[in-house]
Short mmCIF file of the C-alpha atoms (twelve columns), coordinates in Angstrom:
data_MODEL
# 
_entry.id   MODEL 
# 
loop_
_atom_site.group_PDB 
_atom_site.id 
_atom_site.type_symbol 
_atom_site.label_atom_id 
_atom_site.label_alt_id 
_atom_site.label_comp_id 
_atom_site.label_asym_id 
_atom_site.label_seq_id 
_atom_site.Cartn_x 
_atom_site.Cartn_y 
_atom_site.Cartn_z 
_atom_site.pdbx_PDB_model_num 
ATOM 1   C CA . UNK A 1   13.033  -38.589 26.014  1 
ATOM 2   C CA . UNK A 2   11.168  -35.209 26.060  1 
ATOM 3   C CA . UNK A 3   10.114  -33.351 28.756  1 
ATOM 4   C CA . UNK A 4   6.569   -32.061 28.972  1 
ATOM 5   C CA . UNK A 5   6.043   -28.061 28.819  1 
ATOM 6   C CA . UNK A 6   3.666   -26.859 31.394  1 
ATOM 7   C CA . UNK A 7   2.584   -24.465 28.917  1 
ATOM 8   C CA . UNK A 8   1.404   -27.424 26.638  1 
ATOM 9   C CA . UNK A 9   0.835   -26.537 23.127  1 
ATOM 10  C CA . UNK A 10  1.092   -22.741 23.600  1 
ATOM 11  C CA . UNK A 11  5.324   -23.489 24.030  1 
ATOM 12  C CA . UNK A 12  5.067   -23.967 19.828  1 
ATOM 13  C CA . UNK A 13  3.935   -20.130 19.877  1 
ATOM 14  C CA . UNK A 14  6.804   -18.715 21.808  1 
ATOM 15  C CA . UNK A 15  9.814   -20.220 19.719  1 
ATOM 16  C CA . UNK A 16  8.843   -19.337 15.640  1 
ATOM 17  C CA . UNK A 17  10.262  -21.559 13.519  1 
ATOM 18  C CA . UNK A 18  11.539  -20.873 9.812   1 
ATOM 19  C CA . UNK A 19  8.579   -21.739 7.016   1 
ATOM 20  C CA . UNK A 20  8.777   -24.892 5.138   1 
ATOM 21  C CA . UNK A 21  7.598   -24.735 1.340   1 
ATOM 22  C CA . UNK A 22  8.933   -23.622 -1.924  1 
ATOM 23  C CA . UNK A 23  9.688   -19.910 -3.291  1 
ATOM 24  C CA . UNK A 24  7.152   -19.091 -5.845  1 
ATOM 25  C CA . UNK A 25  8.680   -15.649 -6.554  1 
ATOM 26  C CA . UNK A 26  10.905  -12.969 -5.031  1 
ATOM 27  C CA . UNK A 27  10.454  -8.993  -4.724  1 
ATOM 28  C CA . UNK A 28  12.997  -6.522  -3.827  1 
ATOM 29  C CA . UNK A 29  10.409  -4.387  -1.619  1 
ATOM 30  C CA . UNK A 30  7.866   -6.034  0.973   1 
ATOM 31  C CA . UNK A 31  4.930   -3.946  -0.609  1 
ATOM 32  C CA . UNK A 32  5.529   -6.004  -3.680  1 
ATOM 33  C CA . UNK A 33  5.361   -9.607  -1.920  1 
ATOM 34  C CA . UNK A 34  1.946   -8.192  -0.369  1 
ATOM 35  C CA . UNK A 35  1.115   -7.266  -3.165  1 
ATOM 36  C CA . UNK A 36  1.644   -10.991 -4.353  1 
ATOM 37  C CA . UNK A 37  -0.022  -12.198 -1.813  1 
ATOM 38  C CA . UNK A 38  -3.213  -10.017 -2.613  1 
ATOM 39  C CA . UNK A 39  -3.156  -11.153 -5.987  1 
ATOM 40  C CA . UNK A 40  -3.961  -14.809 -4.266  1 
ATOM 41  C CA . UNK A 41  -5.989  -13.447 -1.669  1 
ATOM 42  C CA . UNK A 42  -8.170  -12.223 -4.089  1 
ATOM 43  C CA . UNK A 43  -7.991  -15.716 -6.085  1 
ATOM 44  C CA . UNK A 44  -9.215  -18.199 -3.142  1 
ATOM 45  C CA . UNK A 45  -5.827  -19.469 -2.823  1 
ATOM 46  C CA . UNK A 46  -5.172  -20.758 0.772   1 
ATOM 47  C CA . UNK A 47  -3.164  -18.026 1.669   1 
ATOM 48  C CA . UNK A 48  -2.824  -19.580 5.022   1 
ATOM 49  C CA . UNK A 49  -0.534  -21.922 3.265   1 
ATOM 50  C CA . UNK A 50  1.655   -18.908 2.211   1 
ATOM 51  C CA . UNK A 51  4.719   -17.063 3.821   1 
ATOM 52  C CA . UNK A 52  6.886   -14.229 3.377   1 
ATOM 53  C CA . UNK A 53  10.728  -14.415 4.128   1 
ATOM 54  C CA . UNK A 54  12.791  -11.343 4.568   1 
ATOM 55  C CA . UNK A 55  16.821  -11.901 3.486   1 
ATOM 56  C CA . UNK A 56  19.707  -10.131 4.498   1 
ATOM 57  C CA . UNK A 57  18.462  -8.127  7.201   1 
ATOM 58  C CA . UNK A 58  19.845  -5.274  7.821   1 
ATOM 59  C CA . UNK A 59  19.342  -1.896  10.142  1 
ATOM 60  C CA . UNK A 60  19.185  1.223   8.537   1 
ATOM 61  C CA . UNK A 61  18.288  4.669   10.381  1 
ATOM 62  C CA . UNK A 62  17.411  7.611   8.861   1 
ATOM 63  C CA . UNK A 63  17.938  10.807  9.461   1 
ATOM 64  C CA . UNK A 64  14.690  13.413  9.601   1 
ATOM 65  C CA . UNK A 65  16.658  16.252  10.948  1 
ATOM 66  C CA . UNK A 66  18.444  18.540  12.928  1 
ATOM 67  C CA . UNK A 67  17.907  19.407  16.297  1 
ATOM 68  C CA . UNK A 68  17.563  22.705  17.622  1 
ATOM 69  C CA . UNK A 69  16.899  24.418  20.524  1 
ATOM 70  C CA . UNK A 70  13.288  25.619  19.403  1 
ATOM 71  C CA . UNK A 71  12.844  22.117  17.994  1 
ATOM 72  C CA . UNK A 72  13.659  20.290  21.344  1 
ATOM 73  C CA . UNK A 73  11.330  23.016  23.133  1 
ATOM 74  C CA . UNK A 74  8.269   22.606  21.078  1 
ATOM 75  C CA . UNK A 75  8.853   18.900  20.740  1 
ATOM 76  C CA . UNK A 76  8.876   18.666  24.724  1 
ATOM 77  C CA . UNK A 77  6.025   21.016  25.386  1 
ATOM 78  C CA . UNK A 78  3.656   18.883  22.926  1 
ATOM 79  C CA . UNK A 79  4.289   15.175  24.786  1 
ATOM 80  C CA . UNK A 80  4.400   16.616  28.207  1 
ATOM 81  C CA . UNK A 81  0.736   18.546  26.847  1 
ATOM 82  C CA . UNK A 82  -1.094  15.253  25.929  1 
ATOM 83  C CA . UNK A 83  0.255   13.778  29.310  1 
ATOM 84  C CA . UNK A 84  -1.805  16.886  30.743  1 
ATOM 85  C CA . UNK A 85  -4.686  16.150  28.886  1 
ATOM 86  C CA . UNK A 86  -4.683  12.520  30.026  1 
ATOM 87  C CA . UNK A 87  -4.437  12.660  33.695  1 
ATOM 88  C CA . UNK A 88  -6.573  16.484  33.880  1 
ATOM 89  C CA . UNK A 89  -9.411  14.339  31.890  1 
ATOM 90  C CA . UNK A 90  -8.620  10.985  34.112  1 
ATOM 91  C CA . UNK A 91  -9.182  12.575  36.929  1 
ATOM 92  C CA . UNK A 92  -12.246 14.559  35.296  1 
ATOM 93  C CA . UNK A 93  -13.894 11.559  34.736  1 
ATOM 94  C CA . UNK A 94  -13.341 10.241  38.407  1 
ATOM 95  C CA . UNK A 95  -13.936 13.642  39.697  1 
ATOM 96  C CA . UNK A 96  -17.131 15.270  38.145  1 
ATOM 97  C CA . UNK A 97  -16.956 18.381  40.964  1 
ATOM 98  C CA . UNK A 98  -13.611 19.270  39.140  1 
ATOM 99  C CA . UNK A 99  -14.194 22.088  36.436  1 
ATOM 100 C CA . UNK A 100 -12.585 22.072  33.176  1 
ATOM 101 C CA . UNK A 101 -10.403 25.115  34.254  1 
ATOM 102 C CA . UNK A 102 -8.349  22.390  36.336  1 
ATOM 103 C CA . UNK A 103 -7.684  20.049  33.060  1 
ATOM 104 C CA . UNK A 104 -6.411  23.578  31.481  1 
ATOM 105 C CA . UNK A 105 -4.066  23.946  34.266  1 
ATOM 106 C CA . UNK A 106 -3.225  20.401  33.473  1 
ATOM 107 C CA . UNK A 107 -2.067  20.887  30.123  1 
ATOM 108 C CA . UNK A 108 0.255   24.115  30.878  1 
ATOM 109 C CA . UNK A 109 1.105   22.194  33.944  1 
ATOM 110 C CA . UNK A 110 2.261   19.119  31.692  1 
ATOM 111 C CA . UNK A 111 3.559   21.756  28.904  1 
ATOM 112 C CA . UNK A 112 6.068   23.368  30.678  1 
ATOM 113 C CA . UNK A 113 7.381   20.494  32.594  1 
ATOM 114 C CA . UNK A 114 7.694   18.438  29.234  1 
ATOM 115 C CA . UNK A 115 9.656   21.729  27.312  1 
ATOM 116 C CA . UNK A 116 12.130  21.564  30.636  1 
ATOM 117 C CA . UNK A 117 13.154  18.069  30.368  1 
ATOM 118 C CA . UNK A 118 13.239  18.155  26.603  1 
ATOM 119 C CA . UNK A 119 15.503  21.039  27.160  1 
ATOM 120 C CA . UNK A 120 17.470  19.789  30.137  1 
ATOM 121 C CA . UNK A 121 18.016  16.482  28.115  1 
ATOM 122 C CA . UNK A 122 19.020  18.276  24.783  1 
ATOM 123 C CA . UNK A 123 21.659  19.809  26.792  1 
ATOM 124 C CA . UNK A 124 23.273  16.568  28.351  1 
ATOM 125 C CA . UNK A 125 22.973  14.491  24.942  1 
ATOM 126 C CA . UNK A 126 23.952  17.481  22.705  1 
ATOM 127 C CA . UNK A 127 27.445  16.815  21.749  1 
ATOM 128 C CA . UNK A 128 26.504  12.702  20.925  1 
ATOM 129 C CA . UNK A 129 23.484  12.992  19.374  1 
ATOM 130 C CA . UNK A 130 22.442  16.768  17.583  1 
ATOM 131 C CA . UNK A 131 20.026  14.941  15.109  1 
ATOM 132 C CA . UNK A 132 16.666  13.296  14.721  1 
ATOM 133 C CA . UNK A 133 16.368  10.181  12.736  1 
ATOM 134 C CA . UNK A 134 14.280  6.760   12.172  1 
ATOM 135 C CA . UNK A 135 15.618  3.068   12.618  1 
ATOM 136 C CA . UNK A 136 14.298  0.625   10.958  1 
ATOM 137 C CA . UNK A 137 14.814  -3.275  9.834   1 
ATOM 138 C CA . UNK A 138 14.755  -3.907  6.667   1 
ATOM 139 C CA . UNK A 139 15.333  -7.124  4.315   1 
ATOM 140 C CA . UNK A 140 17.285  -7.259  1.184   1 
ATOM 141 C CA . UNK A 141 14.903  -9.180  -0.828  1 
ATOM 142 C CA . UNK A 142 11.366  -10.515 -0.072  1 
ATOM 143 C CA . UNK A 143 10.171  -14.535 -1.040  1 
ATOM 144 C CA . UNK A 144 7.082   -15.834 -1.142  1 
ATOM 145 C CA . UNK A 145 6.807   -19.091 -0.110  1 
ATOM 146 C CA . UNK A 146 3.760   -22.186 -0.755  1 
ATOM 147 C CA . UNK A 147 3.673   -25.152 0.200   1 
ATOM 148 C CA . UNK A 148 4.924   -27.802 -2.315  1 
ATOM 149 C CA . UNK A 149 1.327   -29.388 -3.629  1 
ATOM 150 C CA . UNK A 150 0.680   -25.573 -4.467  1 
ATOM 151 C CA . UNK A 151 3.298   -24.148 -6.089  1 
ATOM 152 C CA . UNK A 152 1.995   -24.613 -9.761  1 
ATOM 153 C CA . UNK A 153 -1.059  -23.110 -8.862  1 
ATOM 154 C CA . UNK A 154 0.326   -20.086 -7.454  1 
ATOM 155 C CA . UNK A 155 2.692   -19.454 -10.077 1 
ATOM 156 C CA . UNK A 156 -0.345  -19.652 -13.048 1 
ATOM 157 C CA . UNK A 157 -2.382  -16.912 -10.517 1 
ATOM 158 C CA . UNK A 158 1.024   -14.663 -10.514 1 
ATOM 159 C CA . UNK A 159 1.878   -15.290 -14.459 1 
ATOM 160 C CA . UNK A 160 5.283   -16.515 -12.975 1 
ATOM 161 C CA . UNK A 161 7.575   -17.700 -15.326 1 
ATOM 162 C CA . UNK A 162 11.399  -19.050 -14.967 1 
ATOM 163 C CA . UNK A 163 14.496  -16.808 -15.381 1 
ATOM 164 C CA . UNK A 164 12.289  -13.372 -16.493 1 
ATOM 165 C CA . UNK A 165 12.614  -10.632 -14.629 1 
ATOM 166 C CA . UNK A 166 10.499  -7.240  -15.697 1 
ATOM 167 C CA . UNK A 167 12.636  -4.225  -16.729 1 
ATOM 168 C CA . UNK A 168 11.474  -1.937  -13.666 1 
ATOM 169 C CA . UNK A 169 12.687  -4.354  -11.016 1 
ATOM 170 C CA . UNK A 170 10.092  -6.410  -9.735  1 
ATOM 171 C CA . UNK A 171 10.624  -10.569 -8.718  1 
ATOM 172 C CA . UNK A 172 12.940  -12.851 -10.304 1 
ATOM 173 C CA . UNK A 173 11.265  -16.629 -10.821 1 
ATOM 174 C CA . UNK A 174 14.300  -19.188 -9.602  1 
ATOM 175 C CA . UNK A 175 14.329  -22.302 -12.367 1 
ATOM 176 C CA . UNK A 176 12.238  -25.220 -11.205 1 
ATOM 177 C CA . UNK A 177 12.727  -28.680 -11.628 1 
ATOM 178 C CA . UNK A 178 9.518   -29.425 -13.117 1 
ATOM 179 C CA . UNK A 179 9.383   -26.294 -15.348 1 
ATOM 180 C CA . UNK A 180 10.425  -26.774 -19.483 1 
ATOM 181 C CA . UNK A 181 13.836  -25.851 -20.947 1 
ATOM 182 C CA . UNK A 182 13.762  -22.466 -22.227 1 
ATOM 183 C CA . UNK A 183 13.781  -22.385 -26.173 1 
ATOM 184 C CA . UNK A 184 16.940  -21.931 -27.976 1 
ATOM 185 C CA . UNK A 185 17.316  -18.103 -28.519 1 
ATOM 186 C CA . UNK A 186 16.513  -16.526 -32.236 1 
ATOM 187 C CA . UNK A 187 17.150  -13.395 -34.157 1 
ATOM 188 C CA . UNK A 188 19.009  -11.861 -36.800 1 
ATOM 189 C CA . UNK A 189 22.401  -11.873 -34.543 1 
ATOM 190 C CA . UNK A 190 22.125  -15.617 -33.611 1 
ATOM 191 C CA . UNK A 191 21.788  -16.469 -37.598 1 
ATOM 192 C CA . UNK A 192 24.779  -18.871 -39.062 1 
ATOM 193 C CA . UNK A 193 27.734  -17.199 -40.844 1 
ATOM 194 C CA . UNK A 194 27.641  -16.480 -44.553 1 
ATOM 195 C CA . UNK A 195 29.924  -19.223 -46.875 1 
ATOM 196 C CA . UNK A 196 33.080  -17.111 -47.831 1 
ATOM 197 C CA . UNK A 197 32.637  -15.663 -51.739 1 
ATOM 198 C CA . UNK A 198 34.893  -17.853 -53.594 1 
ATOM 199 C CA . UNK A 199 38.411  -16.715 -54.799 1 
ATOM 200 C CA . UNK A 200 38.820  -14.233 -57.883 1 
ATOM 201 C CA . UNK A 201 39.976  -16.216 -61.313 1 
ATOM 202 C CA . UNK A 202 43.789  -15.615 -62.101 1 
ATOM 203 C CA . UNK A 203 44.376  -12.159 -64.504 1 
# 
């Protein structure tokens, strides 16, 4: 017995579930599975039928820098600056008897208070954190999924083929069921032994 949501259909929305459907190819960067996706975008495929799944997720920050004293000043007196700018026009806008010398006095206003707490918070945080950097969540590899009835489509719009990978990275195409048997290999190295030269007569 199930109990009804009083948010009714929109209760789907607010607990994202996995993608059903079958991996057409996988990438190593999530530029390249856009990339794939473009390609059958730009084919009429149903793309609404598509999905990409990150793998291996994992948080990586970089670091941009070090921080200084100068840095931290500067850095401080720009954001408190555009908060200036936003309540002198704000109140500009609200206020047409106030001249633009008062939105000025905004911005050095919001300047010097923003350069303070950058460098009153530098100062507390300096021994834990003396660095800038970026975090970001990134996947290990990138696959695109389809739905089942178009798999074989998809993979004739990519050129996908089983078990071939392309030398500067790129996706590797997991063996299907319904795909051939790849051909026996040939080449000079895979050729059968010579026959041994018979044995020399008797002096």
């Amino acid at each position: 017995m199930t109990t009804p949501s009083p948010l009714g259909g929109r209760n789907r929305m607010l607990f994202p579930t996995m993608p059903r459907g079958e991996v057409v190819a996988t990438y190593e960067t999530y530029l390249d599975a856009q990339q794939a996706v473009d390609v059958l975008a730009r084919a009429d495929f149903p793309v609404d039928k598509v999905s990409i799944v990150g793998s291996d997720l994992k948080s990586v920050e970089r670091v941009t820098g070090k921080l200084t004293w100068g840095r931290v000043a500067l850095a401080g007196a720009a954001s408190g600056a555009w908060l200036g700018i936003f309540f002198g026009l704000l109140l500009l806008i609200f206020s047409p008897t106030v001249s633009y010398a008062f939105v000025i006095a905004a911005v050095l206003i919001g300047a010097g208070f923003g350069m303070l707490f950058g460098i009153v918070s530098y100062a507390i945080n300096r021994r834990r954190r003396d660095y800038t950097s970026v975090m970001q969540v990134i996947a290990t590899s990138y696959s695109v999924l389809v739905d089942p009835d178009l798999v074989n489509r998809a993979r004739n719009l990519l050129g996908a083929e089983p078990d071939i990978a392309p030398a500067s990275g790129g996706w590797a195409q997991p063996q299907h069921p319904s795909d051939p048997p790849p051909a026996p290999p040939t080449g000079d190295d895979e050729r059968p032994p010579a026959p041994p030269a018979p044995p020399a007569p008797p002096a």
